[in-house]
KETORMI-185310 format. One record per residue (C-alpha): x, y, z; residue number from 1; chain. Coordinates in pm, whole numbers. Layout:
BEGIN
((X, Y, Z), NUM, "A")
...
END
This chain:
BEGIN
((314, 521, -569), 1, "A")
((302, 717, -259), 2, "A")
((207, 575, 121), 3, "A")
((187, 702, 416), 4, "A")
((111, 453, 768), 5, "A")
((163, 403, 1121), 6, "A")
((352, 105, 1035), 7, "A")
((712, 100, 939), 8, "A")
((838, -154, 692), 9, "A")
((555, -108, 411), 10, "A")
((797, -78, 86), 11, "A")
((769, -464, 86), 12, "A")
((430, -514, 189), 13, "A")
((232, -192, -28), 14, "A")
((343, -89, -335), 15, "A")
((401, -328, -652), 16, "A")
((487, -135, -987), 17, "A")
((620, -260, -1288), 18, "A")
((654, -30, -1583), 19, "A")
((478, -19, -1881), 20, "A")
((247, -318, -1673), 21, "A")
((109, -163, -1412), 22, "A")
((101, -75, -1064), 23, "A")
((-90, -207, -737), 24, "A")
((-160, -111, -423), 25, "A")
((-199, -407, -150), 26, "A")
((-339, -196, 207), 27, "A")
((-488, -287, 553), 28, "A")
((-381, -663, 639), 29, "A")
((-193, -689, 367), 30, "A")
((-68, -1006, 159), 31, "A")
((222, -922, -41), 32, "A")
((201, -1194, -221), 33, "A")
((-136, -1027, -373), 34, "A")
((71, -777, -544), 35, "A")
((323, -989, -682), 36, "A")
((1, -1210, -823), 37, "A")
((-155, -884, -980), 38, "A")
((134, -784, -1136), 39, "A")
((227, -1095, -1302), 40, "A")
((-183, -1094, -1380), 41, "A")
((-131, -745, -1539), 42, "A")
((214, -858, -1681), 43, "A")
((-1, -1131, -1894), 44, "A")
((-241, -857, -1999), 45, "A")
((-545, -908, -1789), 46, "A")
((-719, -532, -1778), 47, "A")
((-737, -420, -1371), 48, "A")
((-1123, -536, -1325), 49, "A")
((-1021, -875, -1431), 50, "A")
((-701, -885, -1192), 51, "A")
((-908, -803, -916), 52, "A")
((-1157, -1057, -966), 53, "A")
((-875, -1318, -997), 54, "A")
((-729, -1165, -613), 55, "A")
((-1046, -1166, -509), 56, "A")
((-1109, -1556, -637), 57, "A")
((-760, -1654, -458), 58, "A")
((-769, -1468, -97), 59, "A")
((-976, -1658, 202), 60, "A")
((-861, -1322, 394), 61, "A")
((-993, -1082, 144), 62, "A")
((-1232, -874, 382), 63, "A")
((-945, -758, 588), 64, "A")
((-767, -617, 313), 65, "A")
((-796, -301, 82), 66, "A")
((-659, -325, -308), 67, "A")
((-620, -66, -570), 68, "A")
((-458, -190, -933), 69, "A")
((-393, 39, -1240), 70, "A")
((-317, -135, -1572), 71, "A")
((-168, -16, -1874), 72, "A")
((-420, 165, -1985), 73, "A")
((-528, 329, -1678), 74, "A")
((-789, 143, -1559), 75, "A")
((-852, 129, -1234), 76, "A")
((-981, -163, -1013), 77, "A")
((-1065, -112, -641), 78, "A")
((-1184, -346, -323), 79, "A")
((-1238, -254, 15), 80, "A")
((-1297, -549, 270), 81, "A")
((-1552, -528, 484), 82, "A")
((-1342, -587, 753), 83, "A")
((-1087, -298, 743), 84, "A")
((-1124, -124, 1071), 85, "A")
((-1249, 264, 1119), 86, "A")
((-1354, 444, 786), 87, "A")
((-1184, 293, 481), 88, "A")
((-1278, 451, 89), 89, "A")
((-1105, 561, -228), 90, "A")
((-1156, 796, -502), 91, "A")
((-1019, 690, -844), 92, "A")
((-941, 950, -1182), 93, "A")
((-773, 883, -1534), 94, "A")
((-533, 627, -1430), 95, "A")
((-531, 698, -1071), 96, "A")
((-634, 592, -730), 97, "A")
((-629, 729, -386), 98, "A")
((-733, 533, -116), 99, "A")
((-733, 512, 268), 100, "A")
((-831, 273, 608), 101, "A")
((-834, 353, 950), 102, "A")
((-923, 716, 923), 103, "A")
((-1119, 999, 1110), 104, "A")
((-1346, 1028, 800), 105, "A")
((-1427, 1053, 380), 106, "A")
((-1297, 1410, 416), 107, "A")
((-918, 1283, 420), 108, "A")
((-946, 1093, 124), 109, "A")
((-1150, 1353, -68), 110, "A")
((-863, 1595, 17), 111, "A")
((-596, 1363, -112), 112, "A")
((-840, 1372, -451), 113, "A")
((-877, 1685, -489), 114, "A")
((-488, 1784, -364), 115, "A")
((-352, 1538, -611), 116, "A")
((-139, 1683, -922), 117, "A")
((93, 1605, -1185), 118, "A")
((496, 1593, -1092), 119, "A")
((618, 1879, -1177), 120, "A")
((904, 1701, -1264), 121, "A")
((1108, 1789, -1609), 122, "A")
((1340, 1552, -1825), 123, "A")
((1634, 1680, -1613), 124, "A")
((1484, 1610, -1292), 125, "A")
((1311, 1267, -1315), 126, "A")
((1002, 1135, -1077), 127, "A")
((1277, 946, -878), 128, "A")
((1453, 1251, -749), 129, "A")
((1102, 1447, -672), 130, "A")
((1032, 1140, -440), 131, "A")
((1374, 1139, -262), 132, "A")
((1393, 1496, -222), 133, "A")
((1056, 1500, 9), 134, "A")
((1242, 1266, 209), 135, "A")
((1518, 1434, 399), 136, "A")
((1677, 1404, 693), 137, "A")
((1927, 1552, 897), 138, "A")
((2086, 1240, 967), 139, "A")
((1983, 970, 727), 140, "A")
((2182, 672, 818), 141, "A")
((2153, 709, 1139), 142, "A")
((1729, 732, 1087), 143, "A")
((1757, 456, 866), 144, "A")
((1942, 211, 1149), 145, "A")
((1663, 361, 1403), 146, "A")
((1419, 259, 1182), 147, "A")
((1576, -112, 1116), 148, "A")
((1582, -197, 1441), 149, "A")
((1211, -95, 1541), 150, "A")
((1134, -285, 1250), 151, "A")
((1350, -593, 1281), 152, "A")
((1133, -754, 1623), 153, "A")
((822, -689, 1392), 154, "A")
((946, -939, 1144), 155, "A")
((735, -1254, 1286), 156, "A")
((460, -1063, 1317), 157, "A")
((441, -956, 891), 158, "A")
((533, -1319, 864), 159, "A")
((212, -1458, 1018), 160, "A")
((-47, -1193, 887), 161, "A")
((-92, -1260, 561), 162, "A")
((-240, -1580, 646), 163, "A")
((-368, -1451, 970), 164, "A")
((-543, -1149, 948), 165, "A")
((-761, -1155, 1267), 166, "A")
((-350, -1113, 1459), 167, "A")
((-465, -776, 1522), 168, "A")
((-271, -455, 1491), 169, "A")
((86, -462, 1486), 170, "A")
((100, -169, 1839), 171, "A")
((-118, -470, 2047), 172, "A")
((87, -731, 1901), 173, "A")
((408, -554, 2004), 174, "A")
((305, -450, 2324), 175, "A")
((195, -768, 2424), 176, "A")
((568, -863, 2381), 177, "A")
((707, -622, 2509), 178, "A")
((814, -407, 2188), 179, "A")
((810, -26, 2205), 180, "A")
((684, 97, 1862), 181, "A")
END
């Protein structure tokens, strides 16, 4: 699982994998707690459609958010909430999903479709490395310390959205405190 934001700080908020279960993709205002629900949904053997029915039985807030799940079997299950600001879609494929909010347009996600391909990853150079080597930088601990502490003031703000989605962004929430993002 792959995303890409203006926000900082989504590794605990986005993705939730676990293998051989399935994986599940919690977007927009998210609720993390959404993901870890799914996967313990998935973990029990409910197929995708019915794990999104479940999320979608158990989240007042469920219009602000956007949710993609694949199960074991590659079956996809996708919501978009009404509520998810600018244009907001997905495209799904043989145990796949790309998906998108807050963009200029259906073209981006389309592209991401269309662009997506198998890892070319072998047996000697597994899917973790691929990942980690399309993330360099010149000076990585000194990025990842830059990036804590933009991150760190954010922390009551992620705290309260989940169960308040109508906060607003996190740039008007910051700025109204005084945060530089």
């Amino acid at each position: 699982m792959a995303t890409t934001t203006s926000e900082s700080g989504v590794g605990s908020r986005v993705p939730h994998v676990k293998p051989n279960i399935g994986a599940v993709g919690t977007q927009a205002y998210t609720d993390p707690r959404l993901g870890q629900l799914a996967i313990q949904l998935l973990d029990l053997g409910y197929p995708a459609p019915r794990v999104l029915a479940e999320l979608e039985a158990s989240d007042p807030h469920l219009e602000w958010r956007q949710l993609g799940i694949i199960d074991r079997w590659g079956h996809t299950a996708v919501r978009i909430g009404g509520r998810n600001t600018a244009w907001a879609g997905h495209r799904t494929g043989d145990a796949w999903i790309v998906m998108g909010n807050a963009l200029v347009g259906e073209g981006v996600v389309q592209a991401m479709a269309s662009a997506r391909q198998p890892c070319s990853c072998t047996k000697t150079k597994a899917m973790p490395s691929c990942i980690c080597a399309s993330m360099t930088h010149p000076e990585p601990t000194q990025e990842l310390w830059r990036l804590f502490n933009k991150m760190y003031p954010l922390k009551p703000y992620y705290k309260e959205r989940p169960d308040n989605p109508a906060i607003g962004r996190v740039s008007d929430w910051g700025k109204a405190r005084g945060i530089a993002l």
